[in-house]
Each structure stands twice: as C-alpha cells, then as structure tokens.
PLY file of the C-alpha trace (Angstrom):
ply
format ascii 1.0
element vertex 419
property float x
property float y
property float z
element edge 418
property int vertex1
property int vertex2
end_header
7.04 14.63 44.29
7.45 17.68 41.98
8.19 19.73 44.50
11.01 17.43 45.64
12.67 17.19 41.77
16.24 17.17 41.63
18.35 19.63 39.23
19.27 16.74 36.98
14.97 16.12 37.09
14.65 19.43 36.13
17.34 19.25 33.21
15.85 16.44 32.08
11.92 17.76 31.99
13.83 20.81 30.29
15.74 19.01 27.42
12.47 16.64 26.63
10.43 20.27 27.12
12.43 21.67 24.34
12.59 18.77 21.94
8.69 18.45 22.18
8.61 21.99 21.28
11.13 21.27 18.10
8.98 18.46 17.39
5.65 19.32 17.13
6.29 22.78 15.87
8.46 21.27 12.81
5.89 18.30 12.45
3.06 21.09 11.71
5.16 22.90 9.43
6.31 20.04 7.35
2.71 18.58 7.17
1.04 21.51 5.87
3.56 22.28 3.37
3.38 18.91 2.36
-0.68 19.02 2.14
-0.21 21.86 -0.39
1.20 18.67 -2.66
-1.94 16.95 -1.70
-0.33 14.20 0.68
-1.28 12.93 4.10
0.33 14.87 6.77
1.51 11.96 8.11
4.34 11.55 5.40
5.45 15.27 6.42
5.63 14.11 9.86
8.01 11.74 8.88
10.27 13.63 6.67
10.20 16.25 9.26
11.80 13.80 11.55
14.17 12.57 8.69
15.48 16.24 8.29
15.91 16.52 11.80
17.58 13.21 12.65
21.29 12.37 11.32
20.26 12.45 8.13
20.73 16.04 7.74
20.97 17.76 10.77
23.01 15.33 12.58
25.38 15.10 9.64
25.27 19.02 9.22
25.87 20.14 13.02
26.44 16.84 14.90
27.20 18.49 18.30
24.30 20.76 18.01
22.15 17.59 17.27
23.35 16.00 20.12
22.83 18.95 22.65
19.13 19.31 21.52
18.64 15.59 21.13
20.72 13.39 23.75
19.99 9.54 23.18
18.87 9.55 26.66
15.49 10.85 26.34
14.80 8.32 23.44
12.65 5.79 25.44
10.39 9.16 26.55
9.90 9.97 23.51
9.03 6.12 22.36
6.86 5.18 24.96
4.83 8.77 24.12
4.52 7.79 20.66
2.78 4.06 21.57
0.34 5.95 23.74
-0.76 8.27 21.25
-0.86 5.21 18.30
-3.35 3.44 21.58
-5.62 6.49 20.78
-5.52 6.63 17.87
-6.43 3.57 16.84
-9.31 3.78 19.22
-10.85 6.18 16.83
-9.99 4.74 13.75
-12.17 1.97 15.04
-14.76 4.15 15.98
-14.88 5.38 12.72
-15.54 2.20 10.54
-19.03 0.31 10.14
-18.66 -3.30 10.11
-21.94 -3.37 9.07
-20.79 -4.48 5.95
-18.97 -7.18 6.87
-22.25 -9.23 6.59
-21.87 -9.20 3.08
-18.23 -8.71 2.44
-16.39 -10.43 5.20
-14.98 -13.59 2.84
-13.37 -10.94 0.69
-11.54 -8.84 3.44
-10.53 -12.39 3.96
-9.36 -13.03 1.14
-7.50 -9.67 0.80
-5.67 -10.16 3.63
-4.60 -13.25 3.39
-2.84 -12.04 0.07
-1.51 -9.69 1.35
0.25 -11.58 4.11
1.74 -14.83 2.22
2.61 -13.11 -1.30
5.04 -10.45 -0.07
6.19 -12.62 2.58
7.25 -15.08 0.10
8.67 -12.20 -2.30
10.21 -10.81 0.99
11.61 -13.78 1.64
13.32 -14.80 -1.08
14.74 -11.33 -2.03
16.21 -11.36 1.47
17.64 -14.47 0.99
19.40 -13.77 -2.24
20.86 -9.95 -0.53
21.87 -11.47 2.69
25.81 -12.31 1.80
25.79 -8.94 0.56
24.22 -6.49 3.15
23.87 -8.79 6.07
26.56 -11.53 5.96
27.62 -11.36 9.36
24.19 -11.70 10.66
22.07 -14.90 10.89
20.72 -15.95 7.36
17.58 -17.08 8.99
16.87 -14.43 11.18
17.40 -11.65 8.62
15.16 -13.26 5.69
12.20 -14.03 8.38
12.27 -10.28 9.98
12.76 -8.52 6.41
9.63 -10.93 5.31
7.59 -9.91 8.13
8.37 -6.61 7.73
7.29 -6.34 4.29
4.44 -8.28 4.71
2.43 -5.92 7.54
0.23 -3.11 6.66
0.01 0.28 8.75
-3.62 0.55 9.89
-2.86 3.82 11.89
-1.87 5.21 8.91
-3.82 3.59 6.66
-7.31 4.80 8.72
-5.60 8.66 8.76
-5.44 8.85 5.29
-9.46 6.70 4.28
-10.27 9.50 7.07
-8.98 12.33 5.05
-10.84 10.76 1.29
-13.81 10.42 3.55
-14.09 6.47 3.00
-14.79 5.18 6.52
-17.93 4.72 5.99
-18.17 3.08 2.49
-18.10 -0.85 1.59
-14.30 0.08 0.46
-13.42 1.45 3.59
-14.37 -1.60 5.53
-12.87 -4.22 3.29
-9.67 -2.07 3.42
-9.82 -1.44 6.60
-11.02 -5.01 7.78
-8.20 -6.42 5.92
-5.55 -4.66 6.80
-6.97 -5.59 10.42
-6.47 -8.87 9.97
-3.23 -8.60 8.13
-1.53 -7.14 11.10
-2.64 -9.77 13.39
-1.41 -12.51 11.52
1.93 -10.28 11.03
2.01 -9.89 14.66
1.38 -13.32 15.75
3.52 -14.21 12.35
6.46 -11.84 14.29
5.63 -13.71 17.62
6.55 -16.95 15.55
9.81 -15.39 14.19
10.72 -13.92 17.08
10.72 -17.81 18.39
12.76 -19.01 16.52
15.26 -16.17 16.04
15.73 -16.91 19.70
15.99 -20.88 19.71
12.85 -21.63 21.42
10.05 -22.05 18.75
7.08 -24.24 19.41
3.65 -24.71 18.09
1.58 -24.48 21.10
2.69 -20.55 22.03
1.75 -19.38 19.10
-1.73 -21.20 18.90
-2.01 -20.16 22.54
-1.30 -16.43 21.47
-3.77 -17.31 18.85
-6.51 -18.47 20.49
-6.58 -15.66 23.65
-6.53 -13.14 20.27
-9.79 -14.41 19.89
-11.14 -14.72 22.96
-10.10 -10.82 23.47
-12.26 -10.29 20.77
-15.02 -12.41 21.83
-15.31 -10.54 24.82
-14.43 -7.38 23.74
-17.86 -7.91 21.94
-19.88 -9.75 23.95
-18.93 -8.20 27.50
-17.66 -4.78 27.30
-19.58 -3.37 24.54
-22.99 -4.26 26.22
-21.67 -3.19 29.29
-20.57 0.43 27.65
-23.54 0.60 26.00
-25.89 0.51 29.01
-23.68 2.39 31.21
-23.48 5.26 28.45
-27.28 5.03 27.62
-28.19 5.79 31.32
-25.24 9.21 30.92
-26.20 10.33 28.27
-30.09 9.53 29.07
-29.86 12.51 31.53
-29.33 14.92 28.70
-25.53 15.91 28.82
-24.02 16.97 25.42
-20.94 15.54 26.52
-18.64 13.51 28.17
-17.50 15.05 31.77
-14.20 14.19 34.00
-15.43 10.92 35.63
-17.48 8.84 32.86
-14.36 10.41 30.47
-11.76 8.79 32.61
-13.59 5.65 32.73
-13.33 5.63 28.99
-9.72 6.20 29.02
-9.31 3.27 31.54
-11.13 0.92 29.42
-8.87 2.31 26.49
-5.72 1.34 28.42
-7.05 -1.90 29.91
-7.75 -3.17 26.16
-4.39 -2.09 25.55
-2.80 -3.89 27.78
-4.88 -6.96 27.44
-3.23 -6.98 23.94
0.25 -6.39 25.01
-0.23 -9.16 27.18
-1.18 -11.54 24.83
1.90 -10.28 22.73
0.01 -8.90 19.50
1.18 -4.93 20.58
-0.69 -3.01 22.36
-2.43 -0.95 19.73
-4.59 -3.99 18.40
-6.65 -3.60 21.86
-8.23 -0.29 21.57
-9.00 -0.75 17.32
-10.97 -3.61 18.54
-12.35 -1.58 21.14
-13.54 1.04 19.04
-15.19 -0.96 16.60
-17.28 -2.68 18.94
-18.99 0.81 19.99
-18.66 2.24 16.38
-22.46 2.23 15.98
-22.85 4.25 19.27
-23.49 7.99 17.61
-23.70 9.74 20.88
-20.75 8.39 22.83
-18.52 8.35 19.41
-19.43 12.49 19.04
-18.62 12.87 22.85
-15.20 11.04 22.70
-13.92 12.21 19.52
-14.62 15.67 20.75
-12.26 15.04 23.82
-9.17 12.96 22.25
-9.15 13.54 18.74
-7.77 16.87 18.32
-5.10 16.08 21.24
-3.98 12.90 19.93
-3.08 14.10 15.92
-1.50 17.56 17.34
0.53 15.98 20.55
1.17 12.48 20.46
1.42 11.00 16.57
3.54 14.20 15.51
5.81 13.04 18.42
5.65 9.24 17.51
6.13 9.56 13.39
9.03 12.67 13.99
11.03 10.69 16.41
10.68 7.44 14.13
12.63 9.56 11.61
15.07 11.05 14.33
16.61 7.78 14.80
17.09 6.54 11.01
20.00 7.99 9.32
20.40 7.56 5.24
24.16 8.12 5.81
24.12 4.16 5.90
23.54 3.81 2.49
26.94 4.91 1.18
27.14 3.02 -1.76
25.44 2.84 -5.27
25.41 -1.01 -4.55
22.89 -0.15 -1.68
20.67 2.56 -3.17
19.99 -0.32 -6.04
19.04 -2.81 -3.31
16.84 -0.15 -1.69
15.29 0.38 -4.78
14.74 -3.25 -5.16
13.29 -3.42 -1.53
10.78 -0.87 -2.42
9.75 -2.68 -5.45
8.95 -5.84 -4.14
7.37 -4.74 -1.16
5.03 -2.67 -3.34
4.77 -5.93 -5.95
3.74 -8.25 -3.44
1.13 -5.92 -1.87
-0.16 -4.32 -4.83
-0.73 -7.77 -6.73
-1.36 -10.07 -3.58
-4.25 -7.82 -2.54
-5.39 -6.25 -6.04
-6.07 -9.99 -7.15
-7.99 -11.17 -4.13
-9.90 -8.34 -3.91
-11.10 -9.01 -8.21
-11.83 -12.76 -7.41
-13.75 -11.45 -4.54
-16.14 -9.92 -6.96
-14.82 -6.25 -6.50
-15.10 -4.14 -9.79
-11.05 -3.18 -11.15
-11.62 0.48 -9.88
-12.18 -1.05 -6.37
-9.86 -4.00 -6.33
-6.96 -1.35 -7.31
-7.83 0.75 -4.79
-7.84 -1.82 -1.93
-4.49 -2.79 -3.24
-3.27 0.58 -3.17
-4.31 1.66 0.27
-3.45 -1.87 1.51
0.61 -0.82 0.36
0.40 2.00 3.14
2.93 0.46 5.35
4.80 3.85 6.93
5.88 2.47 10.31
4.23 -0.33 11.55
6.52 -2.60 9.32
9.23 -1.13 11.17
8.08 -2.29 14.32
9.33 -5.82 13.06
12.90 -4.80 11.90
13.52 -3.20 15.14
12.91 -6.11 17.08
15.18 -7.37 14.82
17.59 -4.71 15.02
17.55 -5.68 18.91
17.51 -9.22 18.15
20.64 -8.99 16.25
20.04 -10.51 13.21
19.03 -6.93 11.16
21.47 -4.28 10.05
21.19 -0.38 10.18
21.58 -0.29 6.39
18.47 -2.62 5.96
16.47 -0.20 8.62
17.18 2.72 6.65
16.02 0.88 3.74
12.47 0.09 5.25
11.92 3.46 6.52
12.87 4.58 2.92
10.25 2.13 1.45
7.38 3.04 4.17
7.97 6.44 3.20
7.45 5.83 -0.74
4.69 3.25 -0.29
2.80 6.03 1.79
4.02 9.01 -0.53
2.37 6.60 -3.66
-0.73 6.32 -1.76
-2.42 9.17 -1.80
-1.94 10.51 -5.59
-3.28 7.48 -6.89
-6.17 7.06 -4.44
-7.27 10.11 -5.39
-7.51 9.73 -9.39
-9.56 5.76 -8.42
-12.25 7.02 -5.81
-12.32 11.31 -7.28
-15.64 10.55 -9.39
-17.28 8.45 -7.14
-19.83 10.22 -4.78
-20.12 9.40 -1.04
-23.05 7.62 0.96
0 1
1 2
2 3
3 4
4 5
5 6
6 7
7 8
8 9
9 10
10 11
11 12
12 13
13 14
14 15
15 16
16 17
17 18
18 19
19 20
20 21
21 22
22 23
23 24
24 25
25 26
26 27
27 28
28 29
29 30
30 31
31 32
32 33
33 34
34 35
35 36
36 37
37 38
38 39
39 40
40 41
41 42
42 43
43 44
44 45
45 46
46 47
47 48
48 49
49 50
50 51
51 52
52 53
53 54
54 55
55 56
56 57
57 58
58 59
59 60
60 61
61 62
62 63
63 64
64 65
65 66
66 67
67 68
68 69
69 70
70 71
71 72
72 73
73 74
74 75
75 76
76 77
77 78
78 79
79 80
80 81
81 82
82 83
83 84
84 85
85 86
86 87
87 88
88 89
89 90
90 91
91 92
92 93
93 94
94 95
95 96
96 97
97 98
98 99
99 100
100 101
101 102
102 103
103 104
104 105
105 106
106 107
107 108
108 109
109 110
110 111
111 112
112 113
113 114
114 115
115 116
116 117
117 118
118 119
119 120
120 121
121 122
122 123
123 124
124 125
125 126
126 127
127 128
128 129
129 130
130 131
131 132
132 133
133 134
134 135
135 136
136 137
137 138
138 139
139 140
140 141
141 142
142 143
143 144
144 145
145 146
146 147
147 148
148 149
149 150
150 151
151 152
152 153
153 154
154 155
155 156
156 157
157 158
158 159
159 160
160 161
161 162
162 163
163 164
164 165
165 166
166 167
167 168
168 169
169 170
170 171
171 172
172 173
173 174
174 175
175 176
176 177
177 178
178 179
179 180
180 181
181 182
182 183
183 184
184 185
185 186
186 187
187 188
188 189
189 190
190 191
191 192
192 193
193 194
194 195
195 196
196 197
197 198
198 199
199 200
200 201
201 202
202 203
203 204
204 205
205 206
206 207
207 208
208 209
209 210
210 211
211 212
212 213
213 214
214 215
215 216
216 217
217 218
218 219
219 220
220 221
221 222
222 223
223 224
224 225
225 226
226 227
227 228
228 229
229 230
230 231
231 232
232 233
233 234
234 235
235 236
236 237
237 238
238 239
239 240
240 241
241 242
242 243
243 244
244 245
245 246
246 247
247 248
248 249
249 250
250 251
251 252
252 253
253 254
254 255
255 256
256 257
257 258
258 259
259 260
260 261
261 262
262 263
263 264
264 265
265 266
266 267
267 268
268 269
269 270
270 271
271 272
272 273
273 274
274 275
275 276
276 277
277 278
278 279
279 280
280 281
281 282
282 283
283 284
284 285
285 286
286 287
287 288
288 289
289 290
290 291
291 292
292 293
293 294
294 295
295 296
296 297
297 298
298 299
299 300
300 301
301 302
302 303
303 304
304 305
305 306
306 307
307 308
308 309
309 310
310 311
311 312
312 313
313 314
314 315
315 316
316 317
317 318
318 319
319 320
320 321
321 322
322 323
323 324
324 325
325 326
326 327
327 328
328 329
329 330
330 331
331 332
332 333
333 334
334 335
335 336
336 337
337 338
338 339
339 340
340 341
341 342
342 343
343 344
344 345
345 346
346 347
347 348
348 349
349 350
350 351
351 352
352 353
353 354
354 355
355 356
356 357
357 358
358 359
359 360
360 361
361 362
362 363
363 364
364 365
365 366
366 367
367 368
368 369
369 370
370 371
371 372
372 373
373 374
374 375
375 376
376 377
377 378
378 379
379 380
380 381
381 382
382 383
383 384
384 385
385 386
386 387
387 388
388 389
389 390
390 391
391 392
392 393
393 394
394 395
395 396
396 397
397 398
398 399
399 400
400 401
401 402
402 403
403 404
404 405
405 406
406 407
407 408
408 409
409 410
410 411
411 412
412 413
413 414
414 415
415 416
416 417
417 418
C-alpha cells in the first residue's frame, strides 16, 4: 500500500512529518527550560503549544502558521495524542500500590467525592450567574452543566507524571491521591455521559446506571480474569529466565492494552480509564512491570504526550479574550475551580483522619486538572452550547492549577523521607 501512495499521500505524510518534528523538538525545549523553574514538564509542553498555536504565532505570521499547520491534519494529530494518554496511563497504574487501600480506601472515598460535588456546585452556579454575559446565545443549561463538569474532573495523567517526578507512588499519599482522583474522573465521566444526555434531549436514568454498572463489571473482571490470567502466562515467560519482554509476549501486552481501552470507550467512560485499571491490577508484578516500562515508557513521554499536550495548546487561541471584562471572569474561573478543589478535597481528606500537612497536599495535587477537564468543554464546544472564549478560559485555568502544583507540593512533602 505504501508503495502505491499518491502525491497528495505523500504531501500529507510530509506536512504531519514536519509538524511532528516542530512539535516534539519545541515540546523538549520548552520542558527543560521550564524544569530549570522546578515545574513538571508537562506545563512546558503546554505552553510550548500555546506559543505555537494562534496565540502567538498564528497572530504573528498567520499564513506561515497555516502552511506549517493546515487544520486538516488536526484529527492525526488528536487521535495520536489519545493513544499515547492509553499508555500512559497504563503505567501510571503500574506504578501505584493499592495495597493501601485496605486501610485507607473510605478516605480516597471521601476525597473524591468532595472533590466532585463541591466544585460542581461552585461551577455551577458561577456559570449560571456569567452565562448572559459570555454565553447568552448559547443554551443556559447546557453551558452551566459542561462548565460544572469541567471544573469538577481531575487530570490523573497528569496528576501521576508529576507524584512520579516527587517520587510518591509508592507512599499512603500517593494512593489516596491517586485513588481519588481515580474515582473522581469516573464519576466526571459518567457525570459528562449524564450531561451529555440531556444537552441532547434524551436523558434517562437507566443509561447512565447501565454505563454504571458495566464500569464495574470492567473492573471486576479486569481483576478477577485478566490479571490471573497475565500473571500465569507471564510467570511461565519469565520462568525461562529472559530479562525481558521479546516481540510476541510484548505485542500481546500491547493488545491487552488496547482491548481494555476499548472496552472503556465502549462503555462510554473514554478510553484511557481501561488501561489505568489495567495497570493497577498487575502493579504488584515486579518482573513484568521492569520488562514493560523498559519497552513503552521512554517512547510514550518523548513521542506521543509531547504530541497530545502541544497540539492541545495549538488549537486554543487567547486572542478570544479581548476584553478586561473577560480576563476578570477568567480570573474568577480560575479561582473557583481552585476553591472548590482545594477546600472540597483538603476537608475530606482532615475528617478522614489525614494530618494538615497531608490533607493539604491531597488537595493540592487533587487541583491538577491540565487537560482532562477540557475533554468536557470540547464536547461541549461540539455540542454547541460552549463558547471559544470560555475554552480559552479553561485551558488558562488547567494551566495555572498545574503551574500551582508543583511549588507548593514541594515545600508540604520536601522534609518528609521516602519508604
């Protein structure tokens, strides 16, 4: 079939060629420099992509911008992003010992569950007081539920990138961060489901229990099925002394990977939820965690996510906010977002019987949102019902509630010492 390429094939496989290059080359550049501030690479990732976008570029050189990135390769470029995300969560949940969950399950609970209802309900009713003025010729409805669900999900990619960085996988804090936030982006998703529903005239109970209950029995058998399965199929691989993972028994991983994934999708909770659940069913298997880690790992953070959190901030443009009146409301988005997480979680996790230190770190980490909040607004933005202005204004906020991160982390957990 390669051989057989058309011209206009070959065009195309040049222009995406190119951007990739642009991409992952800038991506680097603008996540070391901003690691020399002491931040996740992730947020340079995403400025990169801001600088390149219309932001800056596009506003500077807009014919340039639209030689070197034509709106047709967008849906490349997105659907190379989700596969890299399906990796990566994979090892984030390969990371994590749910060990502790024995013991601290009721407050991950807890945690999340705070950190779904009290910025949804902040969300909510800031939404509903901005709509006449940002969103007026939109549906009231529509835009209060998607801006509430947006600011209501945490980013677990993110989220495990940077407890992987501070070395906290592995802790009790780790888990109830990382268990939470789990959970929280379920409930979003199956929340969003819900939304989505009724956005679109058709809302009922039963699809959303039925969405519900299959979430479940993915896990169930996620657990109970594949990991056993995996386990004794690895055992008897690795019993014959190989240090690692060769081409067959590594593309049956990969095909497991993808089958979880779209397990997920089909249920409608996005695809990514799939392999996390995946991973942390075979977290406690040293051997085969080494072996794959060693194989996707590197490719994944310096290929795929660079290409995902870039193009994410290609396709925003702060030219939207052209007002004072809008920067204020931005600012105001930001601010309850962070509120509701900060407070929601930071509580619950205190009642749960976690010391202050602890509780404030949960809630910190548990305001990473970077992208995965943005998932929501742009199925709004393709529903209809949420503006480019508001968009802007989320990517804006997941870029400050991820910049915050970090810095303070790093003052809570700095004296403690590591298991």
């Amino acid at each position: 079939m390669i051989l057989l390429a058309t011209a206009t094939g070959e065009e195309v496989l040049l222009g995406v060629i190119i951007q990739l290059m642009i991409i992952i080359a800038a991506a680097r550049l603008g996540g070391w420099l901003i690691s020399l501030l002491g931040q996740p690479q992730v947020v340079g990732e995403i400025t990169t992509g801001l600088l390149l976008g219309p932001s800056l570029f596009g506003r500077l050189n807009p014919e340039r911008f639209q030689q070197v990135f034509p709106a047709e390769t967008g849906q490349v470029f997105l659907v190379i992003g989700q596969l890299g995300l399906i990796f990566l969560m994979f090892i984030v949940g390969l990371e994590f010992d749910f060990g502790h969950l024995r013991t601290l399950g009721k407050t991950a609970a807890g945690v999340a569950l705070s950190g779904i209802l009290l910025p949804f309900a902040l969300g909510a009713a800031l939404a509903w007081g901005i709509h006449p003025h940002v969103a007026a010729e939109y549906s009231r409805a529509g835009f209060v539920l998607f801006t509430a669900t947006a600011m209501s999900i945490t980013a677990i990619p993110i989220l495990g990138r940077i407890m992987m960085e501070f070395g906290i996988t592995r802790t009790s804090l780790g888990v109830i961060t990382i268990s939470a936030a789990a959970a929280d982006d379920a409930i979003g998703w199956i929340l969003l489901a819900g939304v989505s529903a009724v956005v679109r005239g058709s809302f009922s109970v039963q699809p959303v229990l039925q969405m519900l209950g299959l979430t479940v029995l993915f896990v169930i058998a996620t657990f109970f099925v594949v990991r056993p399965t995996v386990i004794r199929w690895s055992r008897r691989f690795f019993g014959n002394g190989s240090p690692e993972l060769t081409l067959v028994p590594f593309s049956i991983i990969l095909l497991v990977i993808l089958a979880s994934a779209a397990a997920t999708n089909l249920i409608g909770i996005f695809s990514i939820f799939g392999p996390f659940v995946l991973g942390a069913a075979l977290c406690d298997q040293t051997e085969l965690k080494q072996a794959l880690r060693s194989r996707i790992e590197q490719f994944v953070t310096a290929f795929f996510l660079p290409v995902f959190f870039t193009y994410t901030g290609l396709r925003t443009n702060i030219g939207s906010l052209d007002s004072a009146y809008l920067w204020a409301v931005c600012a105001l988005v930001t601010l309850t977002a962070v509120s509701g997480k900060v407070f929601g979680c930071g509580l619950a996790a205190r009642l749960g019987g976690m010391t202050w230190r602890d509780s404030a770190s949960v809630a910190v980490m548990m305001n990473t949102r970077a992208l995965m909040g943005l998932i929501a607004v742009n199925i709004g933005r393709d529903l209809g019902v949420i503006p480019d202005t508001i968009f802007c204004m989320m990517v804006l906020m997941a870029i400050a509630t991820t910049l915050m991160t970090a810095p303070i982390l790093r003052r809570l957990i700095a004296p403690r010492p590591q298991p």
